[in-house]
C-alpha positions as CSV (number, residue, x, y, z in Angstrom):
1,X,-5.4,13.4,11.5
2,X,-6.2,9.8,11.1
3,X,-5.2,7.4,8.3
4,X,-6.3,3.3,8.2
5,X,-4.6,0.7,6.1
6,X,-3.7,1.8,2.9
7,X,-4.5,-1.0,0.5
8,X,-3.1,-0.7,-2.7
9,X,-0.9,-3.7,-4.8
10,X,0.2,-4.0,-8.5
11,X,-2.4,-5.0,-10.7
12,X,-5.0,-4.4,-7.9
13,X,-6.3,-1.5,-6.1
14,X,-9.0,-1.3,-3.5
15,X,-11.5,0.6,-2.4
16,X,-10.7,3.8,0.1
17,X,-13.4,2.9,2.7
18,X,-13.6,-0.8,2.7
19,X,-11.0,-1.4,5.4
20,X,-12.1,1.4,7.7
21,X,-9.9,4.1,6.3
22,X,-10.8,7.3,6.7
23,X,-10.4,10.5,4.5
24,X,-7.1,12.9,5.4
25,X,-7.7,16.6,6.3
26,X,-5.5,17.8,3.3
27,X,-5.1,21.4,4.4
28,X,-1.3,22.7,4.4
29,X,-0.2,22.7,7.8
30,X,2.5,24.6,6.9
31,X,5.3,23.0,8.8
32,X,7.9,20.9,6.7
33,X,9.5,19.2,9.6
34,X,8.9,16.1,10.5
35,X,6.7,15.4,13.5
36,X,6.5,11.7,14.7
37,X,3.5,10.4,15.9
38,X,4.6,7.4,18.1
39,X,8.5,9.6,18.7
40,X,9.8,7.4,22.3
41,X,7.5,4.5,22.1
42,X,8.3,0.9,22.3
43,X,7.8,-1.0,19.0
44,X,8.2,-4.5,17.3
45,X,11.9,-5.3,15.6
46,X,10.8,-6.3,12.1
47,X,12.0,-10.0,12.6
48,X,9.4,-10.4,15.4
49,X,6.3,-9.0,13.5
50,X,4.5,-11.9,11.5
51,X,4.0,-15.4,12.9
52,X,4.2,-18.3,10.1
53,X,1.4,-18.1,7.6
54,X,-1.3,-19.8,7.2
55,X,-1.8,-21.4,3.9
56,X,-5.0,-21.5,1.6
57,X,-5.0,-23.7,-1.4
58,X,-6.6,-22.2,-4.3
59,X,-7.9,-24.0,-7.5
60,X,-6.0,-21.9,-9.7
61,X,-3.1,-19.6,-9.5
62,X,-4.2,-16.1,-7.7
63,X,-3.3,-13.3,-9.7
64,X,-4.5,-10.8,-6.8
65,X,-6.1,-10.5,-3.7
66,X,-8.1,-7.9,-1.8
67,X,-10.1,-7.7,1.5
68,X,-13.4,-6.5,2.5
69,X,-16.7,-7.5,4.9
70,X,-17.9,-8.9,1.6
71,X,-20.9,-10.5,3.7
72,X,-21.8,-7.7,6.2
73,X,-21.1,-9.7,9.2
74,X,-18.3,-7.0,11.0
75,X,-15.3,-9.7,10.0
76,X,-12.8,-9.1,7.0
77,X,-13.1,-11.6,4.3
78,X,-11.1,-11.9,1.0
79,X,-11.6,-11.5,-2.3
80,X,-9.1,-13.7,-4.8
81,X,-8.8,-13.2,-8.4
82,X,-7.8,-16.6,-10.3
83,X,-5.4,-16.5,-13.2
84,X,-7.8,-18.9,-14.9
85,X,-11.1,-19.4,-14.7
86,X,-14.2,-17.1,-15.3
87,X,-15.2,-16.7,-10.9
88,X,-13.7,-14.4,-8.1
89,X,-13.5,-16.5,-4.6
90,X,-14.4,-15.3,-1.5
91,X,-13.2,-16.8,1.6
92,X,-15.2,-15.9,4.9
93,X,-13.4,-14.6,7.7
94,X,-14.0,-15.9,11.1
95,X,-12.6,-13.1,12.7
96,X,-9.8,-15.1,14.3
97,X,-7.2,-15.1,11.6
98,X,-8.6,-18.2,9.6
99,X,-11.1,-17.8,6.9
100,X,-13.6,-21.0,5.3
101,X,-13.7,-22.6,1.8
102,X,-14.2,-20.4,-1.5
103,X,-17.3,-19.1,-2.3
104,X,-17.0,-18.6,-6.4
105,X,-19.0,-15.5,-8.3
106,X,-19.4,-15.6,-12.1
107,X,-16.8,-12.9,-13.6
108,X,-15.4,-12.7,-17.7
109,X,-12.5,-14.0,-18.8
110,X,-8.8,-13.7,-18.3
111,X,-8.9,-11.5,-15.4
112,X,-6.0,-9.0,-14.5
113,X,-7.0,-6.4,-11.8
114,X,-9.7,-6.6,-9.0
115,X,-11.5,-2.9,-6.8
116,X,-14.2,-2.8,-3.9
117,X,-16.1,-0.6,-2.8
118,X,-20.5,0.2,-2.5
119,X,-21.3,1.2,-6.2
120,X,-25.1,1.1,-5.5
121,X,-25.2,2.6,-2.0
122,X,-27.4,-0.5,-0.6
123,X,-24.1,-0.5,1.8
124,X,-23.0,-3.9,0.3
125,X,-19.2,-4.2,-1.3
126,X,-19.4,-4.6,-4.7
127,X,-16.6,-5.8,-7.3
128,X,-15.2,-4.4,-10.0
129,X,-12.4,-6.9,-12.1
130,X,-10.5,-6.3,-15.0
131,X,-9.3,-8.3,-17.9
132,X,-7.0,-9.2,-20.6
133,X,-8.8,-7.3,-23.0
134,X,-11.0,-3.8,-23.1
135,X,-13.9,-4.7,-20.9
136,X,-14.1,-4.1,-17.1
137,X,-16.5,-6.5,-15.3
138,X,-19.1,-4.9,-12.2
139,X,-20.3,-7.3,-9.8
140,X,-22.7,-6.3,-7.4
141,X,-22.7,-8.0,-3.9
142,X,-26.1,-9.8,-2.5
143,X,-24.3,-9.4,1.2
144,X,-23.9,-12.7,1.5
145,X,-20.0,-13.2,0.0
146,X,-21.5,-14.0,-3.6
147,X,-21.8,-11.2,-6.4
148,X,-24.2,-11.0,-9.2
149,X,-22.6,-10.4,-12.5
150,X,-24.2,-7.1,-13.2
151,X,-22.3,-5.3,-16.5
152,X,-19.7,-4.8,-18.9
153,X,-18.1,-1.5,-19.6
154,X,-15.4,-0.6,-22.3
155,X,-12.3,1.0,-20.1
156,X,-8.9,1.1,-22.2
157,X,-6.9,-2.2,-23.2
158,X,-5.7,-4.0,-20.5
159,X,-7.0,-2.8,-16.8
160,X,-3.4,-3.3,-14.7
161,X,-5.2,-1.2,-12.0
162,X,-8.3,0.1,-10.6
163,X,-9.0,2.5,-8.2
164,X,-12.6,3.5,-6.5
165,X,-13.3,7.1,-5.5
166,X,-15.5,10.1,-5.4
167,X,-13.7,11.8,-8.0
168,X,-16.4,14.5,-8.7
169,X,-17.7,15.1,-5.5
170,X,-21.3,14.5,-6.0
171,X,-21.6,10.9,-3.1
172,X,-21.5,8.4,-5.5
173,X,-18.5,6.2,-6.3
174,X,-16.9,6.5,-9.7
175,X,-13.8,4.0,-11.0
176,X,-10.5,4.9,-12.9
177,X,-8.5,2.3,-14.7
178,X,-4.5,1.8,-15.8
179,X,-4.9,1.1,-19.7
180,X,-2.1,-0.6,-20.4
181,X,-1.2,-0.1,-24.2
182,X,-3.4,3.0,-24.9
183,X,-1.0,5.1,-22.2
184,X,-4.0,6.2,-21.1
185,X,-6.5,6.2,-17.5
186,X,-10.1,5.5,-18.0
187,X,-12.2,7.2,-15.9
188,X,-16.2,5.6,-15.5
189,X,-18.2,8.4,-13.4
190,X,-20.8,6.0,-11.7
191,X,-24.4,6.8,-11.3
192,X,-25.1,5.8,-7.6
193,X,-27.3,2.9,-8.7
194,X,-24.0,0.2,-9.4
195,X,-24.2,1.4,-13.5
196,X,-20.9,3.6,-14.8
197,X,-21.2,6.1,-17.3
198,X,-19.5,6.0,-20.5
199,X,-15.3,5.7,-19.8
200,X,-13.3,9.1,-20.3
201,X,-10.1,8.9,-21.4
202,X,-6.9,11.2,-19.7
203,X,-3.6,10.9,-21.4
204,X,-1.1,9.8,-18.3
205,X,2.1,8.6,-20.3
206,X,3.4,5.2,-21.4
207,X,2.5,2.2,-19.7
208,X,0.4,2.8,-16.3
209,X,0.7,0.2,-14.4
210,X,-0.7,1.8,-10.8
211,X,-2.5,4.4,-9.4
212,X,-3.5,6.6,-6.4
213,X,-6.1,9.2,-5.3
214,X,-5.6,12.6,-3.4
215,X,-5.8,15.6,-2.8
216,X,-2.4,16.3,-3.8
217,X,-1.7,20.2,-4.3
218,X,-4.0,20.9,-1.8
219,X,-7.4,22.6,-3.6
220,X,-9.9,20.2,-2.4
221,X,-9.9,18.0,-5.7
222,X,-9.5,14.4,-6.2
223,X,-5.8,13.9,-8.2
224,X,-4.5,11.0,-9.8
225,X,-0.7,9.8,-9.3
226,X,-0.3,7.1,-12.0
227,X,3.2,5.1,-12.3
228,X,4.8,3.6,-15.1
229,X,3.9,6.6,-17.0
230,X,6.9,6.9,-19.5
231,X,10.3,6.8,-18.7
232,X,10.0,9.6,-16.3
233,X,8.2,6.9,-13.6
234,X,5.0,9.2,-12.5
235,X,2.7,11.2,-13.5
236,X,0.1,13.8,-11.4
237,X,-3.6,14.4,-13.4
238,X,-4.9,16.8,-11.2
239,X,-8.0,16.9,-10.7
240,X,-10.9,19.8,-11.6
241,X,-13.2,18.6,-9.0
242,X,-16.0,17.5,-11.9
243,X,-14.2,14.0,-12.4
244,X,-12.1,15.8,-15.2
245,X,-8.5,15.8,-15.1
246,X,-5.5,18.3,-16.7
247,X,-2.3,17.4,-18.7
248,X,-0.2,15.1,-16.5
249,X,3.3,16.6,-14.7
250,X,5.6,14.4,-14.8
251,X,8.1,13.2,-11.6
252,X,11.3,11.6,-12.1
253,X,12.5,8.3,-10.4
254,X,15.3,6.4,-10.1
255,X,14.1,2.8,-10.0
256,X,13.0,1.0,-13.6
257,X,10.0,-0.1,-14.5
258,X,7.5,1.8,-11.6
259,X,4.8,-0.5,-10.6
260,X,2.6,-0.5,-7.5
261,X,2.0,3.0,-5.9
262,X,0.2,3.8,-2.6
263,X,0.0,7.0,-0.9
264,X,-0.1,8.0,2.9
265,X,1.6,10.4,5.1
266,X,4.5,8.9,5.9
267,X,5.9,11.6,8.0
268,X,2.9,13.2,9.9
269,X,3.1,16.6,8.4
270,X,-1.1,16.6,7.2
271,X,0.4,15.6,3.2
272,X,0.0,13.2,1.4
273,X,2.9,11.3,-0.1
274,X,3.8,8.6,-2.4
275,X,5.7,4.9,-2.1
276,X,6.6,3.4,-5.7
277,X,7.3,-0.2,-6.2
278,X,10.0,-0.7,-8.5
279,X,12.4,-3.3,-10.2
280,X,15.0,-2.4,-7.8
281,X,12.9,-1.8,-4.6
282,X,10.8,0.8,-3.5
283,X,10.8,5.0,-3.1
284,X,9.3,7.0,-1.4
285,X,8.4,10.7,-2.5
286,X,7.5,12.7,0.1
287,X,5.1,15.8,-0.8
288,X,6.3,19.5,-0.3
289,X,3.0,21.1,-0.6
290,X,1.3,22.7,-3.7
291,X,1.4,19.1,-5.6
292,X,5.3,18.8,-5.6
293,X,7.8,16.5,-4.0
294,X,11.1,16.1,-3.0
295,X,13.5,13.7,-4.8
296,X,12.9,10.4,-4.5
297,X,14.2,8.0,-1.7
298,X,15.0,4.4,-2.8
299,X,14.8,1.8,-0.6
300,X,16.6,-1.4,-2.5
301,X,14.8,-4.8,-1.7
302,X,14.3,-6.4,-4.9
303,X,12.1,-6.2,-7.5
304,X,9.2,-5.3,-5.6
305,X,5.7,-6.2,-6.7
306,X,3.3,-4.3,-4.0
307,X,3.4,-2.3,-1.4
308,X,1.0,-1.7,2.0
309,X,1.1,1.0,4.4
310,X,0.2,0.2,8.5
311,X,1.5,0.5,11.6
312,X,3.2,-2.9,11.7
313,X,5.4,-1.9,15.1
314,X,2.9,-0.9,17.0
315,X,4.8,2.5,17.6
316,X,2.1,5.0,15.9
317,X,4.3,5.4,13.5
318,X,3.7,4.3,9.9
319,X,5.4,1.1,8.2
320,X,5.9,-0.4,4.7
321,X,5.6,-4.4,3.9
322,X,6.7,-5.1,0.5
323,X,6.3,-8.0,-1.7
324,X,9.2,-8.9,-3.8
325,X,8.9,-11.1,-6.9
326,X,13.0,-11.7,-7.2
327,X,13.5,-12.8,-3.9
328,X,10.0,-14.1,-3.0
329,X,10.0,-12.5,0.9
330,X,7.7,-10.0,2.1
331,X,10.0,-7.5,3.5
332,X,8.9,-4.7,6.6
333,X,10.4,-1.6,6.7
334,X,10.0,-0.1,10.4
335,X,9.0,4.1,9.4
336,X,11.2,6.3,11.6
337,X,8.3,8.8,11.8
338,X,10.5,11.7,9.3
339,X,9.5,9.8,6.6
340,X,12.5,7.6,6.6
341,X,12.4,4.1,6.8
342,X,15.2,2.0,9.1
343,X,15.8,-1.6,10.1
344,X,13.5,-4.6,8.2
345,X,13.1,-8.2,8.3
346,X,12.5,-10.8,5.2
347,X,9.2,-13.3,5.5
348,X,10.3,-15.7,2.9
349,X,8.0,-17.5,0.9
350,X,9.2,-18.5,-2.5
351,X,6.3,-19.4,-4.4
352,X,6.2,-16.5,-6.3
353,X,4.5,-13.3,-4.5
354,X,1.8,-11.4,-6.8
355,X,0.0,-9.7,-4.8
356,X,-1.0,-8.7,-1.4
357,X,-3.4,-7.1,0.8
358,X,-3.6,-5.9,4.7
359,X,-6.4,-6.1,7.2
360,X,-7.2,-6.8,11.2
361,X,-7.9,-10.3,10.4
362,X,-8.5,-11.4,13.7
363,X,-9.9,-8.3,15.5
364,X,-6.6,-7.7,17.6
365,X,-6.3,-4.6,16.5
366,X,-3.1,-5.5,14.7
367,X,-2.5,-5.1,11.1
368,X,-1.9,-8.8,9.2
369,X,-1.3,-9.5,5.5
370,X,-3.3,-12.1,2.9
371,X,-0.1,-12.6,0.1
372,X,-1.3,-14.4,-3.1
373,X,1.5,-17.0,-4.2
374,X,0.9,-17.2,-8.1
375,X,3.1,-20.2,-7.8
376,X,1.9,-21.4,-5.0
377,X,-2.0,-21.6,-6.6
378,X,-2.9,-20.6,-2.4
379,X,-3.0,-17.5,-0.5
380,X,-1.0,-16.9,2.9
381,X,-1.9,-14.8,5.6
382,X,0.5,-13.5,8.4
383,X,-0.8,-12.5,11.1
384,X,0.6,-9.4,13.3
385,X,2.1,-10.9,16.3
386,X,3.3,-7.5,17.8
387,X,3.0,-6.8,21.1
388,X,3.6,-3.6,22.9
């Protein structure tokens, strides 16, 4: 089994395929032990991971960030949502870490949330933003790292996340949003041609505020784990396999406020589990099979904001980096391979983390992170320095 960079942040989710991950075999292997990948190997203390960042001045404050080869040229660029403004900026990659100057797009107002993925199957990244209000923007890419503003759609009050997916299973790409004050996820089945149909709305609890996609009982269907849904923390739709989704089933957690959620398999068993971003830190649920988890695992380092998932070490073994708004550091936490998480290391910054995505920036092979500083108004990017 194989899993890429899982690139998910608050506010902001990306598309499944646009960093090179690839889909999980989500059959039950049937063993609950945990079997490490990389178990012996020689990895990176957390304190020797990232070298200094390089800075990138933007015109307005980010409010999120995600990457992609947004102009087909094999290099990962990124795409950076303004807090003000009415355009989403691209910066070029030059495959060596460093990226050019901004190239703006035409998107609506007051933007909150930002997806990617190939809505028209012309095998060009497309956008998909949401604002401040009901309407979720679709920008289709010319392949050049500009979009053409190509659509409004009606998906819920307030988008605070977006996820991309083949939810029904028919090979076209279809969107669900986090609908902020209706409690609600809007799913928008897509057409295959860069048009959505009509949004659908699935009752998920109070206030979601992430979401993530898998298979996660194990019956071949696309599920939904949504956070911040009512007190209880997070919710599981699962999925019918038609792009429809039952009653959600609710999981407790012990952290306030759940935020950011990614999933991946954190401990090599062939399941998918589930990281939470928190006001206290992080947890991690790690799945037992049949859609259920064990009790959550926190993981204090402040109020976190978003979470990644890579192998930051370089051991095979997979890591966290979390972004935390009260102490403004991007904090690593080095996976033991049993889906535990040891020893970490603080990058400060303190110009108020938002956001953050991961990608091989400079083609080494290494996972490195783009962090949007709201109060920055720029965007740093780390780059992996690990060496086995």
């Amino acid at each position: 089994m194989t899993r890429g960079l899982a690139v998910l942040s608050l506010l902001l989710v990306g598309f499944e395929g646009a960093c090179g991950r690839t889909e999980l075999d989500l059959e039950q292997s049937g063993n609950d032990a945990a079997t490490p990948t990389g178990a012996g190997g020689s990895s990176c203390a957390a304190s020797e991971i990232f070298g200094p960042a390089e800075s990138y001045p933007m015109e307005s404050a980010p409010f999120g960030v995600i990457t992609g080869d947004f102009d087909g040229d094999g290099r990962l660029d990124l795409a950076v949502e303004p807090s003000t403004g009415q355009t989403v900026d691209v910066l070029l990659g030059r495959g060596d870490g460093t990226f050019g100057p901004a190239k703006p797009s035409p998107t609506g107002p007051m933007p909150v949330a930002i997806a990617t993925g190939d809505l028209d199957g012309d095998g060009r990244l497309d956008l998909l933003v949401g604002t401040n209000t009901d309407v979720l923007d679709v920008l289709l890419g010319r392949g050049d790292g500009t979009f053409q503003f190509a659509g409004k759609y009606v998906a819920g009050m307030v988008s605070r996340a977006i996820a991309v997916a083949d939810l029904d299973a028919d090979g076209r790409l279809d969107v669900v949003t986090a609908d902020l004050f209706s409690d609600d996820v809007s799913v928008l089945l897509g057409n295959g041609d860069g048009t959505l149909k009509p949004a659908v709305a699935f009752p998920a609890g109070g206030l979601p505020s992430g979401i993530a996609i898998g298979d996660f009982n194990g019956d071949g269907a696309r599920d939904l784990a949504i956070s911040g849904a009512s007190a209880r923390g997070v919710s599981l739709l699962f999925g019918a396999g038609n792009g429809t989704f039952k009653s959600p089933v609710f999981m407790a957690t012990a952290g306030k406020h759940p935020g950011a959620i990614i999933d991946d398999d954190f401990n090599a068993d062939g399941r998918t589990d589930l990281a939470v971003a928190t006001d206290s830190g992080i947890e991690v649920l790690l799945a037992k099979g049949n859609g259920t988890f064990q009790a959550p695992v926190p993981y204090p380092v402040g109020n976190a904001a978003t979470i990644v998932s890579a192998d930051f070490s370089r051991d095979g073994i997979v890591d966290l980096a979390v972004a935390s708004f009260s102490g403004n550091t991007v904090t690593v936490l080095i996976g033991n391979g049993d889906g535990t998480f040891g020893a970490h290391a603080d990058n400060p910054s303190a110009k108020g983390l938002y956001a953050f995505t991961s990608g091989d920036f400079d083609g080494d092979g290494r996972p490195d992170l783009a962090v949007a500083t709201y109060y920055g108004s720029e965007v740093d990017v780390y780059l992996d320095k690990c060496m086995r």
